[in-house]
C-alpha positions as CSV (number, residue, x, y, z in Angstrom):
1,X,31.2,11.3,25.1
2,X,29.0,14.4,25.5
3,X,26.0,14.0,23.3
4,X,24.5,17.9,22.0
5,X,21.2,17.9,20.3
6,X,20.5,19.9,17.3
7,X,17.7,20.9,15.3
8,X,18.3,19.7,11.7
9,X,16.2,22.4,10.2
10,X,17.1,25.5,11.8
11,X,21.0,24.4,12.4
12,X,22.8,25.1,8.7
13,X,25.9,22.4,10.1
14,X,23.8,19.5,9.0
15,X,23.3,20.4,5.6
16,X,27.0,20.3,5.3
17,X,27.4,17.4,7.2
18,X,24.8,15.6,4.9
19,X,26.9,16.9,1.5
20,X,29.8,15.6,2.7
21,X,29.8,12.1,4.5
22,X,29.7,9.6,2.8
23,X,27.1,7.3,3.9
24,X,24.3,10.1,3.6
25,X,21.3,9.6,1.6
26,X,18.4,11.7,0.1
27,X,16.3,10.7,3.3
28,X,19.0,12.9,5.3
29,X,18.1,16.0,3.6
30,X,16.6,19.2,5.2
31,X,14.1,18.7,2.3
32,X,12.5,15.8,3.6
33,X,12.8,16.7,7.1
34,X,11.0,19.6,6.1
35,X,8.0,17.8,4.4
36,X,7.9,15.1,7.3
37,X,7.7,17.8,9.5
38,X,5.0,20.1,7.7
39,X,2.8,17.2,6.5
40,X,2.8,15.1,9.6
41,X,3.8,17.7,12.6
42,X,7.3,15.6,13.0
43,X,10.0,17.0,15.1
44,X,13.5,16.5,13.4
45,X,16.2,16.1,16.2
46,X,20.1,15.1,15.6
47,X,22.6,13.4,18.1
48,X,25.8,15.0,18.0
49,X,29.0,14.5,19.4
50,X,30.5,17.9,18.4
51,X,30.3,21.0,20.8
52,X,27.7,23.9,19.3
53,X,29.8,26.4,16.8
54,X,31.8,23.8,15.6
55,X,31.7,22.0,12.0
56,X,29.5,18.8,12.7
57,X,31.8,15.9,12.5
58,X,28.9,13.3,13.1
59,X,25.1,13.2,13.4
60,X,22.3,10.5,14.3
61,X,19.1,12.0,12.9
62,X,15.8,11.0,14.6
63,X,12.3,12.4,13.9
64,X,10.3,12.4,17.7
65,X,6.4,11.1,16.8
66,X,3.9,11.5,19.7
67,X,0.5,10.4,18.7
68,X,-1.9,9.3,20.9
69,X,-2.6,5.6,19.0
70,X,0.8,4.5,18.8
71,X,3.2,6.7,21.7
72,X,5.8,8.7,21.3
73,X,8.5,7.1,20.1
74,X,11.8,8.4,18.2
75,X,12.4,7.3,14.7
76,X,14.7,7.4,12.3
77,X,13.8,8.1,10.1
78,X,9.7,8.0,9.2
79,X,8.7,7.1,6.2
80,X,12.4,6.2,5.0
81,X,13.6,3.4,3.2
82,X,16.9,4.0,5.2
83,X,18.7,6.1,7.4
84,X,22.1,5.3,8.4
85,X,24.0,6.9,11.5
86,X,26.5,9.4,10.0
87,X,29.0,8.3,12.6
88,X,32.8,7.8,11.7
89,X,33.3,4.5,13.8
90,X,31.6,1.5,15.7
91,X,32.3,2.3,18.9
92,X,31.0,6.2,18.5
93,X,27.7,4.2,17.2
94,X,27.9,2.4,20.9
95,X,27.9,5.4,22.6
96,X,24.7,6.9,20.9
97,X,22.7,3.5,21.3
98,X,23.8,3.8,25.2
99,X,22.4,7.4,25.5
100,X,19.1,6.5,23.8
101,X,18.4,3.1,25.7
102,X,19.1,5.2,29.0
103,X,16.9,7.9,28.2
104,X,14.2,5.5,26.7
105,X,14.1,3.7,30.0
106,X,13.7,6.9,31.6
107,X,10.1,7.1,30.2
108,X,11.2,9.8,27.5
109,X,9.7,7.6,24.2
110,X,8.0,3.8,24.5
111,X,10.5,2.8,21.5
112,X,13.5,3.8,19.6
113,X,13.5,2.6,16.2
114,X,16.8,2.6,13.8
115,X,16.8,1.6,10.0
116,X,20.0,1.1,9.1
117,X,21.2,0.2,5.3
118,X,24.2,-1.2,6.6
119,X,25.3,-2.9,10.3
120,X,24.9,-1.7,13.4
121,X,26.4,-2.9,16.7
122,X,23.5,-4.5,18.1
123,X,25.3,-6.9,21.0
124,X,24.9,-5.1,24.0
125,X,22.8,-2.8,22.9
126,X,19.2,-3.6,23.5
127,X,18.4,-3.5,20.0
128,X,15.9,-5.9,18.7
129,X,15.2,-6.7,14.5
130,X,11.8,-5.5,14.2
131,X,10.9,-6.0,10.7
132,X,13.1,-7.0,7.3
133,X,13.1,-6.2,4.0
134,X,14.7,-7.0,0.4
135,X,17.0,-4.1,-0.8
136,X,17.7,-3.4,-4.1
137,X,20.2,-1.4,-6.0
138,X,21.4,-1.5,-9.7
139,X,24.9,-0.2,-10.5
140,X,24.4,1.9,-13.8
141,X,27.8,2.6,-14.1
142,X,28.3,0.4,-17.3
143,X,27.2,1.5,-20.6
144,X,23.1,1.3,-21.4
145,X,24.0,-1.7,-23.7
146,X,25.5,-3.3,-21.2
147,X,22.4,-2.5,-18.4
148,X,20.2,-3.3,-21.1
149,X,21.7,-6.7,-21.6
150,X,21.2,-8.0,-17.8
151,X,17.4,-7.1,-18.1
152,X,15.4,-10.0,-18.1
153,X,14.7,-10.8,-21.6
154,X,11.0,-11.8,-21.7
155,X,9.4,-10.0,-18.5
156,X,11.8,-6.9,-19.0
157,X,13.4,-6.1,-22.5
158,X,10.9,-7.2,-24.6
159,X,8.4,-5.3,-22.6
160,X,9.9,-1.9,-23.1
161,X,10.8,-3.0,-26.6
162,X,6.8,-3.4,-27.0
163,X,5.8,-0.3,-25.0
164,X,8.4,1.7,-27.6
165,X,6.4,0.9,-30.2
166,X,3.1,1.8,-28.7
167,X,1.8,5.5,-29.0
168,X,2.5,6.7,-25.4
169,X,2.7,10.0,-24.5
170,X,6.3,10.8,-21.7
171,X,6.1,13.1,-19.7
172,X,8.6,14.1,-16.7
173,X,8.3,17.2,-14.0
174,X,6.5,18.0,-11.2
175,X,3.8,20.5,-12.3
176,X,0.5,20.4,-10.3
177,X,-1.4,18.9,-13.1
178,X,1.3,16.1,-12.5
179,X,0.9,15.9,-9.2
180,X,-2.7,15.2,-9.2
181,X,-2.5,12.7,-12.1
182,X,0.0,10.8,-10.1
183,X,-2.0,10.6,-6.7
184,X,-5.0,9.5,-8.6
185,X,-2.9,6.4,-9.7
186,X,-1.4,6.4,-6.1
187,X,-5.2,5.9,-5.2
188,X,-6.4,3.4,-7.4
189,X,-3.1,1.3,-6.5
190,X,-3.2,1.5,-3.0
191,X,-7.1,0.4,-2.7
192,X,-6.0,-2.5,-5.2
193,X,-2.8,-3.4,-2.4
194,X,-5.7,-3.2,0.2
195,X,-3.8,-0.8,1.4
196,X,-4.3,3.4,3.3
197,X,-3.0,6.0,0.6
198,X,-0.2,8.6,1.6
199,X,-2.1,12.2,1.9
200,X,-2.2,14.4,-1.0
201,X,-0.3,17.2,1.3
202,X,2.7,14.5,1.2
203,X,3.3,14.7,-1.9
204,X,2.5,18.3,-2.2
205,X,5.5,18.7,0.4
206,X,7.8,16.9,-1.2
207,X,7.7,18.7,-4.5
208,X,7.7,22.0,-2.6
209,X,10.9,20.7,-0.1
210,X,12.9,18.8,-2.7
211,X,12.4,21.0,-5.9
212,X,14.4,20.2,-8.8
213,X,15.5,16.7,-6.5
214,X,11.8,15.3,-7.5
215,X,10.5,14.0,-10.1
216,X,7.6,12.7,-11.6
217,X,7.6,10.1,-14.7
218,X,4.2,9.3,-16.4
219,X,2.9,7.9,-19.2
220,X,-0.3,8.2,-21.1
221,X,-2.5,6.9,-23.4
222,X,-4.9,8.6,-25.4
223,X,-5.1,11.5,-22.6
224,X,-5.0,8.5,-19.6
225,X,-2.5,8.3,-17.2
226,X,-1.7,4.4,-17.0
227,X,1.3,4.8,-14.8
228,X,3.6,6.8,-13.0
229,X,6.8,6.6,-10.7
230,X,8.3,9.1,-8.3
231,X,12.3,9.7,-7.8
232,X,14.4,11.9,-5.7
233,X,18.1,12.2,-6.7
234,X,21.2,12.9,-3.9
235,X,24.5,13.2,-5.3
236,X,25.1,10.0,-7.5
237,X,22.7,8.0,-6.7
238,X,18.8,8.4,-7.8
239,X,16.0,6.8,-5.6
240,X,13.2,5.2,-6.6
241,X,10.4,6.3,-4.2
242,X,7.5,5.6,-5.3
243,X,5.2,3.5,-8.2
244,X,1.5,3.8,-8.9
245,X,-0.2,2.3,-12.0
246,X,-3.6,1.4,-13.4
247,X,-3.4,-2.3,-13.6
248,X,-5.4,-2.2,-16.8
249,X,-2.5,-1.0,-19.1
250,X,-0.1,-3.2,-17.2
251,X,0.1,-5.7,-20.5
252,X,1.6,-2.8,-22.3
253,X,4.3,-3.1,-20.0
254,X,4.1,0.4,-18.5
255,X,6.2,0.0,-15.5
256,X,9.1,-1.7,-17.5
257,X,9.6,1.1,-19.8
258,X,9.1,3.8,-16.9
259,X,11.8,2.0,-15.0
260,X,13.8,2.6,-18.2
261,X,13.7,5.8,-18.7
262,X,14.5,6.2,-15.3
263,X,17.6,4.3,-16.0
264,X,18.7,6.4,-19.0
265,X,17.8,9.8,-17.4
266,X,19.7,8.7,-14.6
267,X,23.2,8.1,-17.1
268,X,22.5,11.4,-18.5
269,X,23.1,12.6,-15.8
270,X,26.4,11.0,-15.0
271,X,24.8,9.3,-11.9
272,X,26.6,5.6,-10.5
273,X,23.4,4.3,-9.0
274,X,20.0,4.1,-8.3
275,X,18.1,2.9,-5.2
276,X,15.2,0.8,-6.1
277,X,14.1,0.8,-2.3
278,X,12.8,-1.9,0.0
279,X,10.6,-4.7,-0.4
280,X,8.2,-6.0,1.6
281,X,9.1,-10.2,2.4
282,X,5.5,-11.2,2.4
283,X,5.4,-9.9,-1.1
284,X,7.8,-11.7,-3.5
285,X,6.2,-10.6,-6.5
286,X,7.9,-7.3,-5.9
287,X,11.0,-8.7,-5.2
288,X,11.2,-10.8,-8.3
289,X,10.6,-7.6,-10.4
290,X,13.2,-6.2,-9.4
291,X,15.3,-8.5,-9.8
292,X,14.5,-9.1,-13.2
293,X,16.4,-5.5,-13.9
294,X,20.0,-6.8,-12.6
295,X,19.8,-5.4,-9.4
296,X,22.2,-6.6,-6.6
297,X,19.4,-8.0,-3.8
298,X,20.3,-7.9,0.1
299,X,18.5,-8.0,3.8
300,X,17.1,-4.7,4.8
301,X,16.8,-5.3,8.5
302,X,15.0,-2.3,11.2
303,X,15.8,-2.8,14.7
304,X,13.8,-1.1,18.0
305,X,14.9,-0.5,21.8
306,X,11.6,-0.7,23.7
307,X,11.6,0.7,26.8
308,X,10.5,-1.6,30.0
309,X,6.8,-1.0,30.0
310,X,6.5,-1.5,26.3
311,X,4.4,-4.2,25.0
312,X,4.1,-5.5,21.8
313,X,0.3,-5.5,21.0
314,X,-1.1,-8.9,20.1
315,X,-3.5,-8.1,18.1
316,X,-1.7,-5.7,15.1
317,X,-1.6,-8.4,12.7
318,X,-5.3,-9.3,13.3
319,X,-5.8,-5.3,13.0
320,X,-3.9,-4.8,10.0
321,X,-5.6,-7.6,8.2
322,X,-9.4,-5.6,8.9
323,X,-8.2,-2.9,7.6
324,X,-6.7,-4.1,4.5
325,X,-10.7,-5.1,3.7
326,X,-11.8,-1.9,4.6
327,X,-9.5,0.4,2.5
328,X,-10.3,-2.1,-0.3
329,X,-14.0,-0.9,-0.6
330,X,-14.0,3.3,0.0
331,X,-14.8,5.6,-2.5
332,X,-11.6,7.9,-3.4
333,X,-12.4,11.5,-1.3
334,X,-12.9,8.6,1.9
335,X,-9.8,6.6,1.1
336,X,-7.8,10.1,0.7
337,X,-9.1,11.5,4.2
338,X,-8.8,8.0,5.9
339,X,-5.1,8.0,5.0
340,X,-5.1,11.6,6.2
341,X,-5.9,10.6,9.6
342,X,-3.7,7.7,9.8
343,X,-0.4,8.5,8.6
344,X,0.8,10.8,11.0
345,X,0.5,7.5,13.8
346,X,2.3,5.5,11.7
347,X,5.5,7.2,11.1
């Protein structure tokens, strides 16, 4: 099999590819190609096996990230939940991993990384599980009584019952005053997870790549945002992205209602489905949230080719846990800029 490569954002045969196969998701999209690529300096790149000026009847979609902390490796897709290989068969999956282990050995990139949602032929292929994950996803194709039903009744329904009640101001859009009420949650929980916030100019380039796609959902209280979550929407199925909140309003059961007004807004719009992402193993507490709104729960599983002179660093985990302390204690303009520098070498 010939293998072509294409670039995503300048080649109009992907878009249509992407609308049409069925195993495509909202990570496929030019639009967050595009922001991956303007915020972090990204290059987009898809495998192909059809000849140029022909309708694309397959595509593996990589982003290349060369940064002089981590190497240049090929991933696909950065910052994604999940990317699957819009290929029609097993054996056409073969002959992409054989291309990309041969030119990794050839020096080209010290890893390839895959994130699959579903299986991928790994015997024979190199392929190694590098990290796993819980995936969630809640079918909300039965009525709302019937979705509202499956909630857990004491951590779930009775929260948003409570949080009905309470005098909340909704709001949903993306405006820039929304933006930056949502990143200065996105701040405050981060340095509470220990962990390096996503740069302001992320989320700046999502809402100008994805348009009406994104939204933002946040709730207030006497003029103070408490919480917010972030979705992106691809054909029938709505993905929840991202969740910031200010842990003092959590008794009000913030996060609960958000979630269900994501859940309505998502029937209103005759969608089947929405993606409540990937959670981390070491942190169950996440897990068990979700879980608690009906979701169906699997094993999210990313696998890497490392090429011969690739070696795992010992120390990451050590590393990781240092600066977990340190984000935990900077002031917000210092926490913004050190996840500035960051990102872009952690794609």
């Amino acid at each position: 099999m010939t293998i072509h490569i294409v670039n995503p954002l300048a080649d109009h045969r992907w878009d249509d590819l992407v609308e049409r196969h069925p195993r495509a998701s909202v990570f496929h999209q030019r639009s967050w190609l595009e922001a991956l690529s303007r915020t972090y300096g990204y290059e987009p790149l898809v495998l192909t096996s059809t000849p140029p000026g022909q309708k694309l009847e397959d595509g593996f979609v990589f982003c290349r990230v060369a940064s002089w902390i981590t190497g240049t490796r090929l991933v696909s897709l950065p910052f994604a939940d999940h990317c699957e290989p819009l290929v029609n068969d097993l054996a056409q999956s073969t002959e992409f991993l054989s291309w990309l282990r041969e030119k990794c050995d050839r020096g080209r990139w010290r890893y390839v990384e895959l994130r699959p949602l579903f299986s991928v032929p790994v015997a024979g292929s190199g392929l190694q599980p590098s990290q796993s994950f819980s995936f969630h996803e809640l079918d909300i194709r039965p009525s709302l009584e019937q979705i509202f039903r499956r909630l857990h009744k004491d951590s779930i329904q009775r929260r948003i019952r409570r949080a009905e009640k309470e005098q909340f101001t909704y709001e949903a859009g993306a405006s820039a005053h929304l933006v930056e009420e949502f990143y200065r949650l996105v701040l405050t929980t981060r340095r509470r997870q220990k962990l390096p916030p996503q740069p302001r100019s992320w989320f700046d380039s999502l809402v100008a790549c994805m348009g009406d796609r994104l939204q933002i959902r946040l709730v207030r209280k006497d003029e103070i945002p408490m919480a917010a979550i972030l979705s992106l929407r691809h054909r029938s199925t709505m993905v929840y992205k991202y969740g910031c909140s200010d842990e003092k309003f959590h008794h009000f059961g913030v996060m609960p209602f958000l979630f269900w007004r994501l859940i309505e807004e998502s029937k209103a719009l005759g969608l089947e489905r929405i993606d409540f992402g990937r959670s981390d193993l070491d942190r169950p507490s996440l897990s068990a949230f979700k879980d608690k709104f009906g979701t169906t729960k699997r094993l999210l599983t990313y696998y890497r080719y490392n090429s011969a002179s690739h070696q795992q660093g010992a120390g990451a985990a050590w590393t990781a846990q240092v600066m977990r302390q340190v984000f935990s204690a900077l002031p917000d303009a210092v926490l913004s800029k050190g996840g500035r520098l960051l990102y872009r070498h952690m794609g």
